[in-house]
C-alpha positions as CSV (number, residue, x, y, z in Angstrom):
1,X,7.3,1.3,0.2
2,X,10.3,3.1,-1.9
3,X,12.0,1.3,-3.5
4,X,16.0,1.0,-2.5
5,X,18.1,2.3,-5.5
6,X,21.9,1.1,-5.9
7,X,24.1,3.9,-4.6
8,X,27.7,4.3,-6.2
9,X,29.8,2.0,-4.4
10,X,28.0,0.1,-3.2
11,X,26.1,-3.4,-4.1
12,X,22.2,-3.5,-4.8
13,X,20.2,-4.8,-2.9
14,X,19.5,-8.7,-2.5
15,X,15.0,-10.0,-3.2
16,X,14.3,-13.2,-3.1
17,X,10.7,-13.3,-5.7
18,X,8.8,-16.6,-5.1
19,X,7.4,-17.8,-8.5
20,X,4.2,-19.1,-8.5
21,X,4.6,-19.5,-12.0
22,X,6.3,-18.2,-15.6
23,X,2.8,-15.4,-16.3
24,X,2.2,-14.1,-13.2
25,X,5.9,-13.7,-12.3
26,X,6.7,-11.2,-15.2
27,X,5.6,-8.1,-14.0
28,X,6.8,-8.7,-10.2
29,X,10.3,-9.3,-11.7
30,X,10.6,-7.1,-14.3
31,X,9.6,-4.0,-11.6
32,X,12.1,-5.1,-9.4
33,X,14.9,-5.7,-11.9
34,X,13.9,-1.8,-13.0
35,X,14.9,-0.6,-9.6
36,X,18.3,-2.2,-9.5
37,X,17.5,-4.9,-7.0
38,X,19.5,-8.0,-7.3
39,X,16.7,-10.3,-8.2
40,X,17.0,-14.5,-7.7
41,X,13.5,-16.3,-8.5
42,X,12.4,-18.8,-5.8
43,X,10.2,-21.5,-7.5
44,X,8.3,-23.5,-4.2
45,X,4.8,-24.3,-5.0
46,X,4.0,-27.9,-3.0
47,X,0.4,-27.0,-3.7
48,X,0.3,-27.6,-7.9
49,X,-1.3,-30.8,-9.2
50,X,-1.0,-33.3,-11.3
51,X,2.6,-34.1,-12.0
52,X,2.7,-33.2,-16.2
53,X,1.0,-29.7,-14.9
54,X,4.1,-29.1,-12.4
55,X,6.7,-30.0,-14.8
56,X,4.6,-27.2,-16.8
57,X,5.0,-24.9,-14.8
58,X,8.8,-25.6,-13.3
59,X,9.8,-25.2,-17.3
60,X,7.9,-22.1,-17.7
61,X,9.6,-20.4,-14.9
62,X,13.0,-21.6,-16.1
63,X,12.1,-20.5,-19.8
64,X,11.3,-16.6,-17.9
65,X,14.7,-16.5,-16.0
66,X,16.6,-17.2,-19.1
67,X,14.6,-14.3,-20.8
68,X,15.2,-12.0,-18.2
69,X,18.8,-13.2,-17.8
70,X,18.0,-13.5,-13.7
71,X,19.3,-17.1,-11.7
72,X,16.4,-19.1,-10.0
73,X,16.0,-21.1,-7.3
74,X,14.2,-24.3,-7.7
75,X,12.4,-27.1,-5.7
76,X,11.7,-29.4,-7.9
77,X,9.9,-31.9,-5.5
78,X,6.3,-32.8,-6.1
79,X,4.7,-33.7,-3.0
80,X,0.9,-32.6,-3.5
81,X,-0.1,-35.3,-1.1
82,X,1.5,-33.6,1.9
83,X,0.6,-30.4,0.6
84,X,-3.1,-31.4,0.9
85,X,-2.6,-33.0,4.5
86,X,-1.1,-30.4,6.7
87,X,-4.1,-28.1,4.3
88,X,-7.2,-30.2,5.6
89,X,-5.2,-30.6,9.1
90,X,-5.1,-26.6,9.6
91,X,-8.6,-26.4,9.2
92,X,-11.0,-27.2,11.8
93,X,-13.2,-30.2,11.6
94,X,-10.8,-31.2,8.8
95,X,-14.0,-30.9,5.8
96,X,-13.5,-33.1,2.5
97,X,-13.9,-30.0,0.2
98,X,-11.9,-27.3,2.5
99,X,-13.7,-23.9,1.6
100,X,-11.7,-22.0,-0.3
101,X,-10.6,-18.8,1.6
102,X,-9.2,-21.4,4.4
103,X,-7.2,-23.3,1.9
104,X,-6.0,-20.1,0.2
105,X,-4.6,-19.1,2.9
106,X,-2.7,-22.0,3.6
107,X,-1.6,-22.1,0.5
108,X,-0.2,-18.4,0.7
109,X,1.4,-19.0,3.8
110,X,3.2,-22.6,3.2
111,X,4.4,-20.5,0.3
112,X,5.7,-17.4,1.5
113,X,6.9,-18.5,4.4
114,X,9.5,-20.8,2.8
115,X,10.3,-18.0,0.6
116,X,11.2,-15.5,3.7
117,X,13.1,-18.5,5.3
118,X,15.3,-19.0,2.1
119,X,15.5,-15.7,2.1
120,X,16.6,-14.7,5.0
121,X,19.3,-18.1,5.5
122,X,21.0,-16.8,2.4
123,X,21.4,-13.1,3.2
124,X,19.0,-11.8,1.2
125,X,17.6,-8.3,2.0
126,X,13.8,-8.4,1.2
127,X,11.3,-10.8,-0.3
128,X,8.7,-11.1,-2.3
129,X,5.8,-12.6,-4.4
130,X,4.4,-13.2,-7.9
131,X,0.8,-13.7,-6.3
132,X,0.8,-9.8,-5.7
133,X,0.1,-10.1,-10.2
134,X,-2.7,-12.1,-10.0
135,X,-5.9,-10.4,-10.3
136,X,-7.7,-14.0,-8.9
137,X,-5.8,-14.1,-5.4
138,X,-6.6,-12.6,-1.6
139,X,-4.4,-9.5,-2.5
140,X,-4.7,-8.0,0.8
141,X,-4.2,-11.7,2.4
142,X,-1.0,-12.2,0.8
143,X,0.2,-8.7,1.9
144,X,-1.1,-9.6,5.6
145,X,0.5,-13.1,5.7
146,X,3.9,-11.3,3.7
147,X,4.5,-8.6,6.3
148,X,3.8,-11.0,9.1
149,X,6.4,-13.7,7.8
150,X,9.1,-10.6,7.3
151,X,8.8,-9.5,11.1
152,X,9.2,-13.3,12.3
153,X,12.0,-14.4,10.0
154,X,13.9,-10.7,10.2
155,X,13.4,-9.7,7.1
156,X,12.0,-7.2,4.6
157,X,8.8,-8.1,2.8
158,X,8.6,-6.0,-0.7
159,X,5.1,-4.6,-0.9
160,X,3.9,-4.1,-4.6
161,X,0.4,-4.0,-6.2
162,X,1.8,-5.7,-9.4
163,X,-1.7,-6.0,-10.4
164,X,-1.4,-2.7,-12.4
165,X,0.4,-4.1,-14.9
166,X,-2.3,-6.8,-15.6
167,X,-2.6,-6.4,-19.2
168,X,1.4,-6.1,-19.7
169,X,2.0,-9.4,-18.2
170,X,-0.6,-11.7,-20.3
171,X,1.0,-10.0,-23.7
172,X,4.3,-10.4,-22.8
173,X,3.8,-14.2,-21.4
174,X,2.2,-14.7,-24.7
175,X,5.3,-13.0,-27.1
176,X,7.2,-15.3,-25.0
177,X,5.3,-18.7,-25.5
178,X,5.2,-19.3,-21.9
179,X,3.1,-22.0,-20.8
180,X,-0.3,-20.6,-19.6
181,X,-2.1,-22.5,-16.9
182,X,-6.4,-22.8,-16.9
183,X,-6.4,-22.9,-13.0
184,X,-4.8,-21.7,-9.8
185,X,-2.5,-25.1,-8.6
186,X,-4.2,-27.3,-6.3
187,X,-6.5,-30.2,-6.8
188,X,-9.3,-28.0,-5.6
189,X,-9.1,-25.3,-7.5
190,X,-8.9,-27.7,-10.8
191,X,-11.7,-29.0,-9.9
192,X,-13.8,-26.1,-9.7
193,X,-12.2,-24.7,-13.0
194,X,-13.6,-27.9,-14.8
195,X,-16.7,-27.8,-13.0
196,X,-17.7,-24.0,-14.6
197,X,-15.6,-21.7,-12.1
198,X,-13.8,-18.9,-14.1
199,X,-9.9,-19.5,-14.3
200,X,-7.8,-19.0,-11.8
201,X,-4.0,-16.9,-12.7
């Protein structure tokens, strides 16, 4: 997709970025900034657990928006627990250790689709996602579940393979001090980081 460049006269256009965290959202905002989109961050991530690693990550994002001089939005409500529910409940036979592609994309889609309904309640033109960064999610999944959440909800989703600019996004989080997380977000995906799985974001 081309990007929409601000025309004299007239305003730029509005993105609402959902933030899964201060690393991963770098690139994603910085590209859009570049094009002249008038960027809020949108930090909803019900899925991250425990608490101290949420208030982690809620800091890290706030830290990045005052870097980038860019306003945030912020849900500062840890509710893992309900997260994890509706998760196992959207999965058939409801198993104790949900595999992980059916969780994902839960998780993706609780996500994103907030993130379009913010969006598009506050007149915003597009959305779009710092999980199109990270080299360790369903890239194509998130796309999928993105462009199908834009069509119901009326709104554009921004299309991006941020995950070109990798590299660029660990050395900057790092010149920054932001806070770097060991695993994905959920309970499950801590712990298969602690049990010998690589890291996930």
């Amino acid at each position: 997709m081309e990007p929409r460049v601000k025309t004299s006269g007239a305003r730029s256009p509005r993105m609402l970025v959902h933030m899964c965290c201060g690393p991963c959202s770098i690139i994603p905002l910085k590209s859009a900034l570049k094009d002249r989109y008038d960027i809020r961050g949108f930090f909803h991530n019900p899925n991250i657990h425990p608490y101290s690693e949420f208030q982690k990550r809620l800091s890290a994002v706030k830290t990045l928006a005052g870097y980038l001089s860019i306003e945030i939005i912020c849900d500062e409500e840890y509710r893992p627990t309900a997260f994890v529910k509706g998760m196992k409940a959207s999965i058939p036979g409801s198993p104790k250790f949900p595999p992980k592609d059916s969780r994902c994309s839960f998780c993706y889609s609780t996500r994103l689709e907030e993130t379009a309904r913010t969006a598009s309640l506050n007149g915003f033109d597009s959305f779009s996602s710092s999980l199109l960064y990270s080299r360790y999610q369903d890239h194509e999944e998130v796309k999928r579940l993105g462009v199908d959440l834009g069509k119901k909800y009326g709104i554009l989703f921004y299309y991006e393979d941020f995950r070109e600019g990798w590299q660029d996004g660990i050395d900057a989080s790092k010149e920054m001090g932001l806070y770097r997380q060991k695993y994905c977000g959920c309970a499950y995906s801590r712990i298969e980081r602690y049990a010998g799985e690589p890291p996930q974001g």
